[in-house]
C-alpha positions in Angstrom: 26.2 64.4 54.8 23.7 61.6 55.7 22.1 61.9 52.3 25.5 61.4 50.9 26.4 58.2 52.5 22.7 57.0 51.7 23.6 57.6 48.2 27.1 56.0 48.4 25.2 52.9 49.6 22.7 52.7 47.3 25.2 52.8 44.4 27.5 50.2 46.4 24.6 47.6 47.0 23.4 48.1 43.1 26.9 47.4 41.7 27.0 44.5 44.0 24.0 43.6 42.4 25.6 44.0 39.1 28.6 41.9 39.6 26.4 39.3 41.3 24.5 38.8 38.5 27.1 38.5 36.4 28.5 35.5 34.6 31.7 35.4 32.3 30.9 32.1 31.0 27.2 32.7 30.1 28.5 36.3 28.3 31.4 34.2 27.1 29.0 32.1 25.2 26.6 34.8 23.6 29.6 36.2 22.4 30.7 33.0 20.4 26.9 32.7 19.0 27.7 32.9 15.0 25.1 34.2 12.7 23.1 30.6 12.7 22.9 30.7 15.5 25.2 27.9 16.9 28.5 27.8 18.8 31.2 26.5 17.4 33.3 24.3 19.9 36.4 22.0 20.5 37.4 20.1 23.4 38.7 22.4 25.9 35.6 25.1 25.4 33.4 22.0 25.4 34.1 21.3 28.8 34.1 25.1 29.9 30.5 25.2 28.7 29.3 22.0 29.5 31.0 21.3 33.0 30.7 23.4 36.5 28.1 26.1 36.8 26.1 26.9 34.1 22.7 28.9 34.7 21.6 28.2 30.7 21.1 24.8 29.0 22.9 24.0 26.3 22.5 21.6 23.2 25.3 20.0 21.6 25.7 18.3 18.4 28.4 16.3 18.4 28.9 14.8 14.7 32.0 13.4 12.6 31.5 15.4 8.8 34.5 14.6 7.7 35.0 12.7 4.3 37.0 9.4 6.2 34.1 8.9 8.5 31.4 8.5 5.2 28.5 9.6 7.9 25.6 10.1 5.7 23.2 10.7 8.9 25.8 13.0 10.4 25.6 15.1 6.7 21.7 14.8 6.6 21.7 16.3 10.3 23.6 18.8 10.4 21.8 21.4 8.1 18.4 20.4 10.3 20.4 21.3 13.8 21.5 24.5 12.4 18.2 25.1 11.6 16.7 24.5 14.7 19.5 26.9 16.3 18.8 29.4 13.9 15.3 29.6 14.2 15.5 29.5 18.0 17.9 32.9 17.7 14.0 35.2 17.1 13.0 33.6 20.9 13.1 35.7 23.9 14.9 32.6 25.4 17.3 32.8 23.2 20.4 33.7 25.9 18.8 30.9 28.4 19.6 27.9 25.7 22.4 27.8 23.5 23.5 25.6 20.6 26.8 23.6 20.1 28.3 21.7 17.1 31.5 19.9 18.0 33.0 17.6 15.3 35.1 14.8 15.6 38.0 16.4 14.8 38.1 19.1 16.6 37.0 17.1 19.9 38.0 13.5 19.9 39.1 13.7 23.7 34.9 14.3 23.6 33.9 11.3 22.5 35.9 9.1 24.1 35.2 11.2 27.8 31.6 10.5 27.1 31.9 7.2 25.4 30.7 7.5 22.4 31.7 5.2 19.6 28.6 6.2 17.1 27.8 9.6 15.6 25.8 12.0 14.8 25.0 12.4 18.4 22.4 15.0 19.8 23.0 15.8 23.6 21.2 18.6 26.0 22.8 20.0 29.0 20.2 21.4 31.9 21.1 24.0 33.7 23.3 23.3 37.4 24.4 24.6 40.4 28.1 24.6 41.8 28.6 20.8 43.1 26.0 19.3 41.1 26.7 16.6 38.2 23.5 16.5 36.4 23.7 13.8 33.7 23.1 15.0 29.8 19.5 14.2 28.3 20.8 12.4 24.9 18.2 12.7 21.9 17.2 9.0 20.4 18.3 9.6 16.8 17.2 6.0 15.3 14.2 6.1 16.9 13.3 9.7 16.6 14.5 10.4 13.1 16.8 13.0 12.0 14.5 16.0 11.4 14.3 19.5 12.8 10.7 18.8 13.6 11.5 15.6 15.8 14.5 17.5 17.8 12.8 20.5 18.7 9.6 18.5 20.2 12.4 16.8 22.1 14.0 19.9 23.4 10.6 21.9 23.9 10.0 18.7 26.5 13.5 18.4 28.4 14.0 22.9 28.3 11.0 23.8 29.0 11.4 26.5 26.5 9.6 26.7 23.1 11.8 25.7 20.7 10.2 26.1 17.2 11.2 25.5 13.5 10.7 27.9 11.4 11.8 26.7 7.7 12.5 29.2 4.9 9.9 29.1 1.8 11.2 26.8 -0.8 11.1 28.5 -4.1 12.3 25.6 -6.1 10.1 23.1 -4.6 7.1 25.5 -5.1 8.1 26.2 -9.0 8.2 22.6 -9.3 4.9 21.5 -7.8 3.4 24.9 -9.9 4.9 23.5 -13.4 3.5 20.0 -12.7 0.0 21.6 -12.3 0.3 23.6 -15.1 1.1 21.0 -17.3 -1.3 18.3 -15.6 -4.1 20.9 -16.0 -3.2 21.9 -19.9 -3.1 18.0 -20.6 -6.1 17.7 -19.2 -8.1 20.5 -21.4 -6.4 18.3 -24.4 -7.8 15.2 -23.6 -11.1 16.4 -22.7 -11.4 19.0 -25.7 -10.4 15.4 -28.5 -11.8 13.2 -25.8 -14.6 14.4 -23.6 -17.4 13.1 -25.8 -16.5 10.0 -23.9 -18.2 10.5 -20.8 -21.2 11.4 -22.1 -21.6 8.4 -24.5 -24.4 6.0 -23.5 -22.2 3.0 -24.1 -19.3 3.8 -21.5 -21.9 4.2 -18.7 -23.4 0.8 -19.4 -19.9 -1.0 -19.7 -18.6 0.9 -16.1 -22.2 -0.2 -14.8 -21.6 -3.7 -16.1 -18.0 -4.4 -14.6 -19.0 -2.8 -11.1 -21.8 -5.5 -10.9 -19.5 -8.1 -11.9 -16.9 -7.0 -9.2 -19.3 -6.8 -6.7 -21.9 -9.8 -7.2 -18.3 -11.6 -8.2 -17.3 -11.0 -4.3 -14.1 -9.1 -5.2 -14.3 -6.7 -2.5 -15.0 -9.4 -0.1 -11.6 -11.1 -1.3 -10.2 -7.3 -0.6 -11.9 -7.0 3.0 -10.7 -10.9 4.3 -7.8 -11.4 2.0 -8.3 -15.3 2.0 -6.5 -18.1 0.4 -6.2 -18.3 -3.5 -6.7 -21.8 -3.5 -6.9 -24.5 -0.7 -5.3 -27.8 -1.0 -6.6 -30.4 0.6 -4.4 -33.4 2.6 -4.5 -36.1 -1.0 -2.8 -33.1 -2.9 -5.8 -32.3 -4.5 -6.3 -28.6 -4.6 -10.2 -27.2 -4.2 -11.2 -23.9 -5.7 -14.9 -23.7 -3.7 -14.6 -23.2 -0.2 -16.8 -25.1 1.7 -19.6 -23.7 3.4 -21.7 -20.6 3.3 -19.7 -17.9 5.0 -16.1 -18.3 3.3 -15.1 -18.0 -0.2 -11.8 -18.9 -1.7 -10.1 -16.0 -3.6 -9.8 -18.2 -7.4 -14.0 -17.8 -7.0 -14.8 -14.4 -7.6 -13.1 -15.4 -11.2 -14.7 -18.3 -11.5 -18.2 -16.5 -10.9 -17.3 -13.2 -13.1 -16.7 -15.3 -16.2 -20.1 -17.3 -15.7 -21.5 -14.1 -15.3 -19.8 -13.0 -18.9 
């Protein structure tokens, strides 16, 4: 009988352990989680998630896509966001942060509750307990930049978490940057095959060895290194083309010296 009840306990205090552990909102969320990894929302599950208890961050994008708004940045986000989401779906962490994309018009109450009057807008929730009113951490798009790179640096700082980008292989870009060098490398061969007695000719040696001793005795890569005045006119209206002294040179001489030199 006394084994009995020490049974019945046990199983008692486990699925009081089980209930306590549980949370319909956080289960609530990994059930929304679409295949890339983001959470749709709208202004009543928006503040479900994002208000209260929560024992999981979350990261919201809150953007206006639609074709009145003309949001170029919002457009040029989005598909690095979803990214970022995406690629965060193959962490371990991945029930501990979620991601949300909330557009204007499906949460205008949003945007006016957190006073915003600019988009696209990248906001991160911590994590809170019951009675606390933790202020979001918002992402500095103008100063940051828009890509996925930027965001999760941001995010891997403020979660804690490791929030990597993974970016698929870009086939087209690849084929592109291969034809160039195919063809960059087969016009090469032509020139050389018509044209490569060139570079072994006596004469083009001398002239290259020529012109660098003119640019350099000329003091052209001084002019590079200083950057000083073309010309310096002086307080009459007269304009000089020597500098005076020994340790400045106006830029008009290193001409003036390579055609003597000529």
């Amino acid at each position: 009988m006394k084994r009995v009840s020490s049974l019945f306990f046990i199983l008692l205090v486990f699925i009081g352990l089980v209930f306590a552990q549980a949370d319909p909102k956080k289960d609530k969320l990994i059930s929304l989680v679409n295949q890339d990894g983001l959470v749709k929302l709208n202004s009543n599950s928006f503040d479900r998630f994002a208000e209260g208890k929560r024992n999981y961050g979350l990261v919201v994008l809150l953007t206006a896509l639609g074709p009145q708004f003309n949001c170029h940045p919002c457009r040029e986000l989005d598909p690095e966001f979803a990214l970022i989401a995406k690629s965060f779906q193959r962490s371990k962490d991945n029930k501990n942060l979620f991601f949300g994309h909330l557009d204007f018009n499906d949460g205008q109450i949003i945007f006016q509750k957190l006073q915003l009057v600019s988009a696209p807008n990248v906001l991160y929730f911590p994590p809170q307990k019951a009675g606390e009113s933790k202020e979001f951490i918002r992402y500095d798009v103008t100063k940051n930049g828009l890509d996925a790179e930027s965001i999760a640096e941001f995010l891997t700082k403020q979660t804690g978490y490791a929030v990597k980008v993974k970016r698929p292989f870009n086939y087209v870009k690849f084929g592109g940057q291969l034809f160039l060098a195919v063809g960059a490398a087969a016009i090469l061969k032509l020139v050389y095959r018509n044209f490569g007695f060139i570079f072994y000719h006596k004469t083009t040696w001398t002239v290259a060895s020529i012109l660098l001793v003119l640019v350099m005795t000329s003091g052209h890569m001084w002019n590079r290194i200083r950057g000083p005045a073309y010309v310096m006119p002086t307080q009459s209206g007269q304009i000089n083309y020597i500098a005076a002294g020994f340790s400045s040179q106006l830029g008009i001489e290193s001409q003036i010296v390579s055609s003597i030199c000529k």
